[in-house]
N, C-alpha and C positions, 0 to 999 in steps of 0.2 A: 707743396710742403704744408702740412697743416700745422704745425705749431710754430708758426711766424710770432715773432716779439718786437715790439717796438722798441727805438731807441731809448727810451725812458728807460722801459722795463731792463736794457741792459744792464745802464747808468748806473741800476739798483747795487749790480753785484761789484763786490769790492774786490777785487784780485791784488795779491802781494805778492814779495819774494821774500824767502823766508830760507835759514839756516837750518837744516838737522841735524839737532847734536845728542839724541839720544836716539836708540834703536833698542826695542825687546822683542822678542816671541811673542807671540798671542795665538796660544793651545786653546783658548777658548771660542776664539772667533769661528764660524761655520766652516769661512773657504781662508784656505790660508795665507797668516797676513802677519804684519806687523806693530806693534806702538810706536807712533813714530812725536817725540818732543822735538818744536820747529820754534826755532828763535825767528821770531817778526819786529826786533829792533823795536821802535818807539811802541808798538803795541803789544809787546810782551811774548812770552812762553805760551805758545797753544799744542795742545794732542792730535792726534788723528790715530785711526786705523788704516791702512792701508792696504790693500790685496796685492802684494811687487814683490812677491817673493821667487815668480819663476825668473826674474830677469835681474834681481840683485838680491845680495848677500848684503847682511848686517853692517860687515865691515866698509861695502863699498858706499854706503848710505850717510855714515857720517860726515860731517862736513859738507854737502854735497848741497846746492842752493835748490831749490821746488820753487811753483806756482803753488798757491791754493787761493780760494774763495776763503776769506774770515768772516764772512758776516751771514752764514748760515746758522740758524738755531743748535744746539748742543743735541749731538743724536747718543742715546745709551745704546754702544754695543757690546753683549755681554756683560758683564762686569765693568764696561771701558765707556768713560766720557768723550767723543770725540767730538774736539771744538773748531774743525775745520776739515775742508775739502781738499785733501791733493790733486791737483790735474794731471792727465796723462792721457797720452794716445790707444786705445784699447783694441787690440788684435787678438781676437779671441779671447784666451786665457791669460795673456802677456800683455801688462801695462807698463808702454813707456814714459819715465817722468817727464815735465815738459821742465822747463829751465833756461835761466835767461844765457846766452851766449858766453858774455863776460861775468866775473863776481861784481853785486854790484850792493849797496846800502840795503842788510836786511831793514823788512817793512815797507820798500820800495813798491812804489802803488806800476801795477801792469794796466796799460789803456792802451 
């Protein structure tokens, strides 16, 4: 494996759990996706874009708990500020969200 990371470099990234409570369209985005506003409790409202549209719907998105990375730089896509990483398992063109088991304190730090 050539891109091996050490434990530090992990340490770096800061993984949460975080609430979805808004879902829009995003007709501008290249491959299609969604705006997704994620409640991270003590650290507030962050955006994302996300490409999950083959495997959920708007409606099943809300309320619905994610992983993401917070502590990546603000990427401009399109028109759209995205202030955070969704994770998910990528099967081709289908990404599943990852998510914690039980509902648990959004902002809850993932290690």
């Amino acid at each position: 494996m050539d891109n091996i990371i050490t434990f530090e470099d992990f340490t770096k990234v800061d993984f949460r759990v975080g609430t979805i409570i808004k879902v829009n369209d995003f007709p501008e985005a290249r491959h299609p996706a969604y705006q997704l506003t994620i409640d991270f409790g003590d650290l507030g409202i962050k955006k994302s874009s996300a490409q999950i549209t083959t495997l959920y719907a708007k409606a099943d998105l809300l309320n619905r708990q994610i992983i993401a990375v917070v502590n990546f730089p603000k990427k401009q896509i399109a028109k759209f500020m995205s202030e955070c990483l969704i994770l998910g398992a990528v099967d081709g063109k289908d990404v599943t969200l990852l998510n914690p088991e039980t509902r648990v304190v959004n902002g809850s730090i993932v290690s």
